[in-house]
C-alpha positions as CSV (number, residue, x, y, z in Angstrom):
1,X,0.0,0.0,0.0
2,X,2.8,2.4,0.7
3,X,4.5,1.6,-2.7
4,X,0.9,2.8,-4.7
5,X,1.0,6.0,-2.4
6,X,4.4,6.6,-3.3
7,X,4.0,6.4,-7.2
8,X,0.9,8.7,-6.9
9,X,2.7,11.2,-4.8
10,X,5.5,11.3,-7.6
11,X,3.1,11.4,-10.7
12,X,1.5,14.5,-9.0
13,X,5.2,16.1,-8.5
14,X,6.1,15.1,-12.3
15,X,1.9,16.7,-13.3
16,X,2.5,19.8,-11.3
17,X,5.6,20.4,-12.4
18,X,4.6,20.1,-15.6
19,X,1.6,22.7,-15.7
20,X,3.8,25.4,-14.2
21,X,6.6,24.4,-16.9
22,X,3.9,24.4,-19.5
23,X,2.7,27.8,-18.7
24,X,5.8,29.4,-19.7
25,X,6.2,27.8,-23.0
26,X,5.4,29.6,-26.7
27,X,3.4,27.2,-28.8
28,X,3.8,26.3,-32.5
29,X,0.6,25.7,-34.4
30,X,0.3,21.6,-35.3
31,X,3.9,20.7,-34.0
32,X,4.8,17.1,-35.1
33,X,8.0,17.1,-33.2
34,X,8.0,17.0,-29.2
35,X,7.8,20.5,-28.0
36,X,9.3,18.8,-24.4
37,X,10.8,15.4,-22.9
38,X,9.1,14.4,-19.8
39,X,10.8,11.7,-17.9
40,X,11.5,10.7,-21.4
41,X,7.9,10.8,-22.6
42,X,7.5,13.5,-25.4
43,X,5.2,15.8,-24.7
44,X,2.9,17.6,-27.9
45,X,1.8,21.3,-26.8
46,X,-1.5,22.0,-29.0
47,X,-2.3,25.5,-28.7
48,X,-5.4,26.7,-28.8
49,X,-7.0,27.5,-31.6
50,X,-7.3,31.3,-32.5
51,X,-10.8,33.0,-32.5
52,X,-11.6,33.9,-35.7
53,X,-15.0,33.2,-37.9
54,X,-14.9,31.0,-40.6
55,X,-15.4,32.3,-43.9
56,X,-17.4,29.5,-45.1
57,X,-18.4,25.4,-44.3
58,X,-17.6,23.2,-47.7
59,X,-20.0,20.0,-47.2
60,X,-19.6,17.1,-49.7
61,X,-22.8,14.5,-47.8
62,X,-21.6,11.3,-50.3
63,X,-18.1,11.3,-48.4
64,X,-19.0,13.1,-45.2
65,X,-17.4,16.2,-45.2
66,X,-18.6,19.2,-43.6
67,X,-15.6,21.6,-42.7
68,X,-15.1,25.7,-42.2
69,X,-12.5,27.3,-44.2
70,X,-11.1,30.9,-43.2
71,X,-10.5,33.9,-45.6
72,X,-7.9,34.5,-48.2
73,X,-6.1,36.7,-45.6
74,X,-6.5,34.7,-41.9
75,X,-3.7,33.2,-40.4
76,X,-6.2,29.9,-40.4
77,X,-5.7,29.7,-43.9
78,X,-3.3,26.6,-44.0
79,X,-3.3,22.9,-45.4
80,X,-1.7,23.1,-42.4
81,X,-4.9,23.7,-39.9
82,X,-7.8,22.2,-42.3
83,X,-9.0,23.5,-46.0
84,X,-6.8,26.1,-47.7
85,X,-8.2,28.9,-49.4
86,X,-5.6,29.0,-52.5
87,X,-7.4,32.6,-54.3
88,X,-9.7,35.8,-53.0
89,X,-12.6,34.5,-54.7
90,X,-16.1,34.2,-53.2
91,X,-19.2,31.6,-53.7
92,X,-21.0,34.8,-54.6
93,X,-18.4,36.0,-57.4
94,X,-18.8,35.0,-60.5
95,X,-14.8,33.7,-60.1
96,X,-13.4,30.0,-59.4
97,X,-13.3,29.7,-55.9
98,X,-9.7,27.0,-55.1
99,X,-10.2,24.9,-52.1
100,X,-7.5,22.7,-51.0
101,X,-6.4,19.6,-48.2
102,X,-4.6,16.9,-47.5
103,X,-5.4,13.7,-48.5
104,X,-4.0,11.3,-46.7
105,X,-4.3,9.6,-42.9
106,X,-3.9,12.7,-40.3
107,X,-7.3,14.4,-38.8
108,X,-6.6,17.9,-41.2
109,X,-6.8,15.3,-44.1
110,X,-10.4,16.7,-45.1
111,X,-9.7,15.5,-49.0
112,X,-8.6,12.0,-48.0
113,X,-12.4,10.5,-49.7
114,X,-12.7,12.8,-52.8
115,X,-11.3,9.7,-54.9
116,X,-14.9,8.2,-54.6
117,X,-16.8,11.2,-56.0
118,X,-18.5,10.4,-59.0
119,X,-19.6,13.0,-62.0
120,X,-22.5,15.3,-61.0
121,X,-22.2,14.5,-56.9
122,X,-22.9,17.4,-55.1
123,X,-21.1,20.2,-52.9
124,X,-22.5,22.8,-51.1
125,X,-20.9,26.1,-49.6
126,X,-22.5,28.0,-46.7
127,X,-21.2,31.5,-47.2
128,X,-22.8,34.8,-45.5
129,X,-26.3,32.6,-44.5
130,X,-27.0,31.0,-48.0
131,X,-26.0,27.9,-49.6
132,X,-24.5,28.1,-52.9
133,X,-24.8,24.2,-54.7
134,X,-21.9,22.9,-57.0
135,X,-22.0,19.6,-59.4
136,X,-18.9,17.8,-59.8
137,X,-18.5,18.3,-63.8
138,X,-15.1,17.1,-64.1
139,X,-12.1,15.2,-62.5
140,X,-7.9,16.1,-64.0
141,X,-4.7,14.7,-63.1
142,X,-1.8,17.2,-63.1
143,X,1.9,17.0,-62.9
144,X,2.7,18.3,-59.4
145,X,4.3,21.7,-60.3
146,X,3.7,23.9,-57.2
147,X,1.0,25.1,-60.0
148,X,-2.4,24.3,-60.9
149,X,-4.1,24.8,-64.6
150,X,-7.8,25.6,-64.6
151,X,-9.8,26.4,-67.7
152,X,-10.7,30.3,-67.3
153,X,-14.3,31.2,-66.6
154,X,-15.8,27.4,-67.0
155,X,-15.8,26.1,-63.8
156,X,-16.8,27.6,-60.1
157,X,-15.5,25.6,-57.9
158,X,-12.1,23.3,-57.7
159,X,-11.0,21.2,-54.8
160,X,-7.3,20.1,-54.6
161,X,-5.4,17.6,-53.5
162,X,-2.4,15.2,-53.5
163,X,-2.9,12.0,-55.7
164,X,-2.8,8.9,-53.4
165,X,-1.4,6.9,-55.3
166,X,1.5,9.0,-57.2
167,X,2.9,12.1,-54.9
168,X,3.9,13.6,-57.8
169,X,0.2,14.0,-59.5
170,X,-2.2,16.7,-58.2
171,X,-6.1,16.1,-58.4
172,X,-8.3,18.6,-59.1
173,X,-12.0,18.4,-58.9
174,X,-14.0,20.5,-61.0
175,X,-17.3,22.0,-60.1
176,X,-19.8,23.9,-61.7
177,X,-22.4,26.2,-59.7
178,X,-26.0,25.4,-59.8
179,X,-28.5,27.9,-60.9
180,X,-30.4,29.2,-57.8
């Protein structure tokens, strides 16, 4: 009995320590490397996430994705954090608005299911308190390039992301708006 009281007595020291260590610490947005080695356990400092309103939700129902994206200009606006926002353009612009993700395994991977969208599935964007509706009218394979080619003025919307299959082909999902 006094061996259990011991090791609780020392976890509390090792907690304690480590909130008042904490404290004083800057945090990195998304860190994949241990911020801190705690009795040789690596420790991951999250920070919290900044308050800012999203600029719009992207929902895709056929692979289950409902996700914010920020504006052009907020520090959110990262494949980093969740969608990117590659261009200025709004759903109620008559522009092509460039969405972008990861696709692979991690939680920010909001892309990771747009392989199993079909021709003329449906996406939705809830921007400013209406829905603007999209039909998927096309799917290209690029060259990775750092660059992405879309036809000017023919489609609305286009999701990116990595290929899964070949990292050095980009995806793009083309999407045209729906007359409301």
């Amino acid at each position: 009995m006094m061996k259990k009281g011991k090791k609780i007595l020392v976890l509390l020291i090792i907690g304690g320590s480590f909130f008042f260590w904490q404290k004083g610490q800057e945090k990195v947005l998304f860190t994949t490397t241990p911020t801190s080695i705690v009795g040789n356990i690596p420790v991951f400092v999250e920070p919290k996430k900044k308050i800012e309103k999203e600029e719009g939700i992207l929902a895709i129902p056929q692979i289950g994705i409902k996700q914010e994206y920020y504006s052009f200009s907020s520090s959110l606006n990262t494949v980093s954090y969740g969608i990117q926002k590659i261009n200025a353009c709004l759903p109620s612009d008559k522009c092509t608005l460039v969405l972008a993700s990861h696709s692979g395994t991690s939680k920010i991977a909001y892309f990771k299911k747009l392989d199993k969208l079909q021709l003329n599935d449906k996406a939705t964007i809830l921007f400013q308190n209406k829905t603007y509706t999209y039909l998927l009218k096309k799917i290209v394979h690029q060259e990775k390039t750092g660059y992405i080619t879309i036809p000017k003025n023919t489609y609305d919307l286009v999701l990116t992301t990595c290929n899964k299959e070949n990292d050095t082909i980009q995806d793009l999902y083309l999407f045209q708006k729906v007359a409301t």
